[in-house]
C-alpha positions in Angstrom: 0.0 0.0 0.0 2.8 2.3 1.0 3.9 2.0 -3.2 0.7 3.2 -4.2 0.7 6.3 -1.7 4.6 6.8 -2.6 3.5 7.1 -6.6 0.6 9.0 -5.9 2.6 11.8 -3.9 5.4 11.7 -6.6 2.8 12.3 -9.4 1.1 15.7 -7.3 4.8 16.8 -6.6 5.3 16.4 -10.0 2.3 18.0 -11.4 3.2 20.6 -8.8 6.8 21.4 -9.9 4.6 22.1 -13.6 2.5 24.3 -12.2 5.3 26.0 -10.1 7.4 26.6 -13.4 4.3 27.5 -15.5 3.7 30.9 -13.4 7.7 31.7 -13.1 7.6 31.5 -16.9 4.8 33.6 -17.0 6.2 36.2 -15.0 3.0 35.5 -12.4 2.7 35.4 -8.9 0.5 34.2 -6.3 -3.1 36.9 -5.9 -3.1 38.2 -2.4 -6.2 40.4 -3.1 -9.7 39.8 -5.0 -12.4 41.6 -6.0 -15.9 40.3 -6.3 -17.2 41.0 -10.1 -20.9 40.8 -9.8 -21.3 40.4 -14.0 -19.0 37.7 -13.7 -19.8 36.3 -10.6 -16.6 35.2 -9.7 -13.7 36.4 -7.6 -10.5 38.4 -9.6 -7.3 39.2 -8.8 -6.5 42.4 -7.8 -3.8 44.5 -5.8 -4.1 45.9 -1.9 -4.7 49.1 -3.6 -7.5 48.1 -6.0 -9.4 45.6 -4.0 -10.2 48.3 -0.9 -11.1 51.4 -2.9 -12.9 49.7 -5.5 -16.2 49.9 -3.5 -16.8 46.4 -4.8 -16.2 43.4 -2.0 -13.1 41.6 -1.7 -10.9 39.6 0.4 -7.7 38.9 1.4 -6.6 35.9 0.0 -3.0 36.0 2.4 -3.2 36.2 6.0 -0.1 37.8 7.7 0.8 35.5 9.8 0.6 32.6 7.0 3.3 30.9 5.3 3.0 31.9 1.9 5.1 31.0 -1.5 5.1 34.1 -3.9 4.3 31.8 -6.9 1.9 29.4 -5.7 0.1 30.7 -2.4 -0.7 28.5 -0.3 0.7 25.4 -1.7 4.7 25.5 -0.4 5.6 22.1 -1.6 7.9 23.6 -4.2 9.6 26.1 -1.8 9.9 23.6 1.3 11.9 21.5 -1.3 15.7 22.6 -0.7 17.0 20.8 -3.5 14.7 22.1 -6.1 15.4 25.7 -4.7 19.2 25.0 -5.6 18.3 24.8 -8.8 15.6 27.4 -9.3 18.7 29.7 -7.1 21.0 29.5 -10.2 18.5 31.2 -12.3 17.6 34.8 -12.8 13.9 35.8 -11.5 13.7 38.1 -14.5 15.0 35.8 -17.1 12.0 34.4 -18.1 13.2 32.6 -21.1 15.6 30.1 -19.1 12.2 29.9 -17.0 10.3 29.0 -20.5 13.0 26.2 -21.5 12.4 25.1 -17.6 8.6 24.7 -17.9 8.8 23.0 -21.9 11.2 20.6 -20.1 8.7 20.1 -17.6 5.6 20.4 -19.4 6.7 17.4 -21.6 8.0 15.0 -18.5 7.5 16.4 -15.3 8.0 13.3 -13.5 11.7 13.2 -14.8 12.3 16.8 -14.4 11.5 16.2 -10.4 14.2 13.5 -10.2 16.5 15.3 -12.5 16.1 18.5 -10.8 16.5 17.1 -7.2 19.5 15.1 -8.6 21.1 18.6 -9.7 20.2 20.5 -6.3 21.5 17.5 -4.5 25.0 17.9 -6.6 24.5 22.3 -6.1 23.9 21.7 -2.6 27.3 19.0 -1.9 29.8 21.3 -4.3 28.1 24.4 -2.1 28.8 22.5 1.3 32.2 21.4 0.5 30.9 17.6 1.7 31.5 14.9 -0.2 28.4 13.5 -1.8 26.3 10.3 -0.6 26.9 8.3 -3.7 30.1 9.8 -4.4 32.1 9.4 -1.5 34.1 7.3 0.7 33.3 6.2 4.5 37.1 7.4 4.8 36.5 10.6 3.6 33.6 11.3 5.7 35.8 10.7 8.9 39.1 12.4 7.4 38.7 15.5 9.2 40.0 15.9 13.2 37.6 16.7 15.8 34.5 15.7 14.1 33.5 12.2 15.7 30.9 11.4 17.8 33.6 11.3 20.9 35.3 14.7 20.0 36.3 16.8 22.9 36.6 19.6 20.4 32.7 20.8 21.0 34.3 21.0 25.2 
Protein backbone atom coordinates (compact mmCIF):
# COMPACT_ATOMS: atom_id res chain seq x y z
CA UNK A 1 0.00 0.00 0.00
CA UNK A 2 2.82 2.32 1.01
CA UNK A 3 3.87 2.01 -3.23
CA UNK A 4 0.70 3.22 -4.15
CA UNK A 5 0.69 6.29 -1.66
CA UNK A 6 4.59 6.81 -2.60
CA UNK A 7 3.50 7.06 -6.64
CA UNK A 8 0.63 8.98 -5.91
CA UNK A 9 2.62 11.77 -3.90
CA UNK A 10 5.40 11.68 -6.64
CA UNK A 11 2.83 12.30 -9.39
CA UNK A 12 1.09 15.69 -7.25
CA UNK A 13 4.79 16.76 -6.64
CA UNK A 14 5.34 16.37 -9.99
CA UNK A 15 2.30 18.02 -11.45
CA UNK A 16 3.15 20.59 -8.75
CA UNK A 17 6.80 21.38 -9.94
CA UNK A 18 4.63 22.10 -13.59
CA UNK A 19 2.50 24.29 -12.17
CA UNK A 20 5.33 26.04 -10.11
CA UNK A 21 7.40 26.56 -13.38
CA UNK A 22 4.30 27.49 -15.49
CA UNK A 23 3.73 30.89 -13.38
CA UNK A 24 7.72 31.69 -13.07
CA UNK A 25 7.65 31.46 -16.95
CA UNK A 26 4.80 33.55 -17.02
CA UNK A 27 6.21 36.21 -15.04
CA UNK A 28 2.97 35.53 -12.45
CA UNK A 29 2.67 35.41 -8.86
CA UNK A 30 0.54 34.17 -6.30
CA UNK A 31 -3.09 36.90 -5.90
CA UNK A 32 -3.10 38.17 -2.39
CA UNK A 33 -6.17 40.38 -3.11
CA UNK A 34 -9.66 39.76 -4.97
CA UNK A 35 -12.37 41.61 -5.98
CA UNK A 36 -15.87 40.30 -6.30
CA UNK A 37 -17.17 41.02 -10.09
CA UNK A 38 -20.91 40.77 -9.82
CA UNK A 39 -21.25 40.43 -14.03
CA UNK A 40 -19.03 37.66 -13.74
CA UNK A 41 -19.82 36.31 -10.57
CA UNK A 42 -16.58 35.22 -9.67
CA UNK A 43 -13.67 36.36 -7.65
CA UNK A 44 -10.47 38.36 -9.61
CA UNK A 45 -7.26 39.15 -8.78
CA UNK A 46 -6.54 42.44 -7.81
CA UNK A 47 -3.79 44.51 -5.85
CA UNK A 48 -4.12 45.93 -1.93
CA UNK A 49 -4.74 49.10 -3.61
CA UNK A 50 -7.54 48.10 -6.03
CA UNK A 51 -9.42 45.58 -4.01
CA UNK A 52 -10.15 48.34 -0.90
CA UNK A 53 -11.11 51.36 -2.89
CA UNK A 54 -12.90 49.70 -5.52
CA UNK A 55 -16.18 49.91 -3.49
CA UNK A 56 -16.82 46.41 -4.83
CA UNK A 57 -16.22 43.41 -2.01
CA UNK A 58 -13.12 41.55 -1.65
CA UNK A 59 -10.91 39.62 0.43
CA UNK A 60 -7.73 38.91 1.40
CA UNK A 61 -6.56 35.86 0.00
CA UNK A 62 -3.04 35.98 2.41
CA UNK A 63 -3.17 36.21 6.05
CA UNK A 64 -0.10 37.84 7.66
CA UNK A 65 0.76 35.49 9.76
CA UNK A 66 0.56 32.62 6.97
CA UNK A 67 3.25 30.93 5.29
CA UNK A 68 2.98 31.90 1.89
CA UNK A 69 5.12 31.00 -1.46
CA UNK A 70 5.06 34.07 -3.94
CA UNK A 71 4.27 31.77 -6.91
CA UNK A 72 1.88 29.41 -5.68
CA UNK A 73 0.15 30.67 -2.44
CA UNK A 74 -0.71 28.47 -0.27
CA UNK A 75 0.71 25.41 -1.72
CA UNK A 76 4.69 25.54 -0.43
CA UNK A 77 5.59 22.12 -1.59
CA UNK A 78 7.93 23.57 -4.17
CA UNK A 79 9.58 26.13 -1.77
CA UNK A 80 9.95 23.57 1.26
CA UNK A 81 11.89 21.55 -1.35
CA UNK A 82 15.67 22.63 -0.71
CA UNK A 83 17.03 20.76 -3.49
CA UNK A 84 14.66 22.14 -6.06
CA UNK A 85 15.40 25.70 -4.68
CA UNK A 86 19.16 24.97 -5.64
CA UNK A 87 18.34 24.78 -8.81
CA UNK A 88 15.65 27.36 -9.26
CA UNK A 89 18.72 29.75 -7.14
CA UNK A 90 20.96 29.55 -10.19
CA UNK A 91 18.54 31.18 -12.31
CA UNK A 92 17.59 34.76 -12.81
CA UNK A 93 13.95 35.75 -11.53
CA UNK A 94 13.71 38.11 -14.50
CA UNK A 95 14.95 35.82 -17.08
CA UNK A 96 11.96 34.39 -18.08
CA UNK A 97 13.22 32.57 -21.07
CA UNK A 98 15.62 30.12 -19.08
CA UNK A 99 12.25 29.88 -16.96
CA UNK A 100 10.28 29.01 -20.54
CA UNK A 101 12.96 26.19 -21.50
CA UNK A 102 12.36 25.07 -17.58
CA UNK A 103 8.65 24.69 -17.88
CA UNK A 104 8.82 23.02 -21.86
CA UNK A 105 11.25 20.56 -20.09
CA UNK A 106 8.72 20.08 -17.65
CA UNK A 107 5.63 20.36 -19.45
CA UNK A 108 6.74 17.36 -21.56
CA UNK A 109 7.98 15.01 -18.47
CA UNK A 110 7.49 16.39 -15.33
CA UNK A 111 7.96 13.30 -13.51
CA UNK A 112 11.69 13.21 -14.80
CA UNK A 113 12.35 16.80 -14.38
CA UNK A 114 11.50 16.17 -10.37
CA UNK A 115 14.20 13.51 -10.22
CA UNK A 116 16.48 15.28 -12.54
CA UNK A 117 16.13 18.47 -10.78
CA UNK A 118 16.54 17.06 -7.20
CA UNK A 119 19.55 15.12 -8.61
CA UNK A 120 21.12 18.56 -9.67
CA UNK A 121 20.18 20.45 -6.28
CA UNK A 122 21.50 17.51 -4.45
CA UNK A 123 25.01 17.88 -6.56
CA UNK A 124 24.47 22.32 -6.08
CA UNK A 125 23.87 21.71 -2.57
CA UNK A 126 27.25 19.04 -1.88
CA UNK A 127 29.81 21.32 -4.25
CA UNK A 128 28.14 24.36 -2.09
CA UNK A 129 28.82 22.54 1.27
CA UNK A 130 32.19 21.39 0.50
CA UNK A 131 30.86 17.57 1.70
CA UNK A 132 31.53 14.95 -0.25
CA UNK A 133 28.35 13.52 -1.78
CA UNK A 134 26.34 10.31 -0.60
CA UNK A 135 26.89 8.33 -3.69
CA UNK A 136 30.10 9.84 -4.42
CA UNK A 137 32.08 9.45 -1.50
CA UNK A 138 34.09 7.29 0.68
CA UNK A 139 33.33 6.19 4.47
CA UNK A 140 37.11 7.42 4.80
CA UNK A 141 36.49 10.62 3.56
CA UNK A 142 33.60 11.32 5.66
CA UNK A 143 35.79 10.75 8.92
CA UNK A 144 39.08 12.42 7.37
CA UNK A 145 38.71 15.47 9.20
CA UNK A 146 39.99 15.86 13.25
CA UNK A 147 37.60 16.72 15.79
CA UNK A 148 34.49 15.74 14.12
CA UNK A 149 33.48 12.18 15.72
CA UNK A 150 30.89 11.40 17.78
CA UNK A 151 33.58 11.29 20.91
CA UNK A 152 35.29 14.67 20.03
CA UNK A 153 36.31 16.79 22.89
CA UNK A 154 36.64 19.57 20.44
CA UNK A 155 32.72 20.75 20.95
CA UNK A 156 34.29 21.00 25.16
Amino acid sequence: MTGIADALESRRDANTLRRYVRERAAGRGATEWAVYDDRLGAWLAADEVTATTSGRAWRRVRQPSEPWCGTLGRDLSIARDDLLQAVFATLADDDLSAWRRLYLEADRAPSRCLTDWRARGRRLLAAVSGEPGAEGGTLAGRFAARGTGKRSLAAV
